[in-house]
C-alpha positions as CSV (number, residue, x, y, z in Angstrom):
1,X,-11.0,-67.6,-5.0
2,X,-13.5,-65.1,-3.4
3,X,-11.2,-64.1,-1.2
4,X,-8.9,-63.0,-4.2
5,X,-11.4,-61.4,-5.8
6,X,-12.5,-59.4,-2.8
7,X,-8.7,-58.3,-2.1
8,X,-9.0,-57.5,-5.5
9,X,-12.0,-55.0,-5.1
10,X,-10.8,-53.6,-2.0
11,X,-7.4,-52.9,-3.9
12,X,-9.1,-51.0,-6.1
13,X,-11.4,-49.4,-4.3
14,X,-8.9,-48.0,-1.6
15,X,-6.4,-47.1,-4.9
16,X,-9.8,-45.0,-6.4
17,X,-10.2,-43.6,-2.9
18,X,-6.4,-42.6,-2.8
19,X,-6.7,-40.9,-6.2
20,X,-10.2,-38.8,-5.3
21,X,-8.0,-37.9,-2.1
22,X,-4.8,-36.8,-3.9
23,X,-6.9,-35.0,-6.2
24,X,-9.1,-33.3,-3.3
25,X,-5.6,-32.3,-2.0
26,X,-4.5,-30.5,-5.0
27,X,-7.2,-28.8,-5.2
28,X,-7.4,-27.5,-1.6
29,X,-3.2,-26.6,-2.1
30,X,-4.1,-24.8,-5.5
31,X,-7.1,-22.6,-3.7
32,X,-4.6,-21.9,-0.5
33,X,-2.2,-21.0,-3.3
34,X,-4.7,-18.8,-5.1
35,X,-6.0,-17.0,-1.7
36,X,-2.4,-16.5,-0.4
37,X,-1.7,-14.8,-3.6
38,X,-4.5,-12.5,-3.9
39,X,-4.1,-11.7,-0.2
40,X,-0.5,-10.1,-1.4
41,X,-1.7,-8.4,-4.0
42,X,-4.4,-6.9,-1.4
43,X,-1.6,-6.0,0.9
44,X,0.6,-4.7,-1.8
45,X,-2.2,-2.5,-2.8
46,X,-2.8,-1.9,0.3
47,X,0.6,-0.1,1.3
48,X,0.9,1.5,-2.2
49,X,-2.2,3.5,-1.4
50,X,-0.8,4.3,2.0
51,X,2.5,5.5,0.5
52,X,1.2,7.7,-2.0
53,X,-1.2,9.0,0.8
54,X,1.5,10.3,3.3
55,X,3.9,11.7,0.5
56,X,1.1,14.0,-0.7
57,X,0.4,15.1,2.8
58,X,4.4,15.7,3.6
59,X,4.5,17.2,0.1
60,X,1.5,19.6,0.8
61,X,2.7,20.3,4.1
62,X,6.6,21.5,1.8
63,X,4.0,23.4,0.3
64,X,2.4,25.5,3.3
65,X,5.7,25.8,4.9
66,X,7.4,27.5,1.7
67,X,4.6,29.5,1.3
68,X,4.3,30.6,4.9
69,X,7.9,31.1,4.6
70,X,7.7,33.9,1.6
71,X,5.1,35.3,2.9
72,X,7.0,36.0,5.9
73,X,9.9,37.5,3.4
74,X,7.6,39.7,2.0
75,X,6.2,41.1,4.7
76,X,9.5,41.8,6.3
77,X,10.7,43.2,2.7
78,X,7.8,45.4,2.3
79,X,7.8,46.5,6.5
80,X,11.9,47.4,5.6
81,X,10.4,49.6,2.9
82,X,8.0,51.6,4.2
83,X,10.7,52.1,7.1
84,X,12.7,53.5,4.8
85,X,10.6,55.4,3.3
86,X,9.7,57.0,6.8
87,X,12.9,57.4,7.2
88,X,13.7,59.7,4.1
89,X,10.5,61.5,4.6
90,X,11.4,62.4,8.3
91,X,15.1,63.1,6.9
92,X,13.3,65.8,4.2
93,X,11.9,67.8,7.0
């Protein structure tokens, strides 16, 4: 009968053992799960900021180009004028 009863508490012991352990284990999964997902949302973040970041540096550099580009136009607009106007001043003489 002591044996039994021994058995018995071993039984029970090991099945409390096996819960604390499943229960241990869920927990770990459900922190790995938790970490995994906020590491995403860092990386996400992450390439987002990157993104933005290069399209405003090719969009500035649209900007300096077009600008460089006009500026180029006028000068050659306004150089064609004053030639021009040389010209039809030389032409008066």
């Amino acid at each position: 009968m002591k044996f039994v009863i021994a058995v018995a508490a071993a039984a029970l012991s090991l099945s409390a053992c096996s819960q604390k352990a499943q229960n241990e284990s869920a927990e770990a999964a459900n922190a790995v799960a938790a970490d995994t997902s906020a590491t995403t949302a860092n990386a996400v973040n992450d390439v987002q900021a990157a993104s933005d970041a290069a399209l405003d540096r090719a969009a500035n550099s649209m900007d300096r180009a077009g600008n460089a580009a006009a500026n180029t136009a006028d000068a050659a607009t306004d150089a064609t004028g004053e030639a021009l106007t040389d010209t039809g001043n030389a032409m008066r003489r």
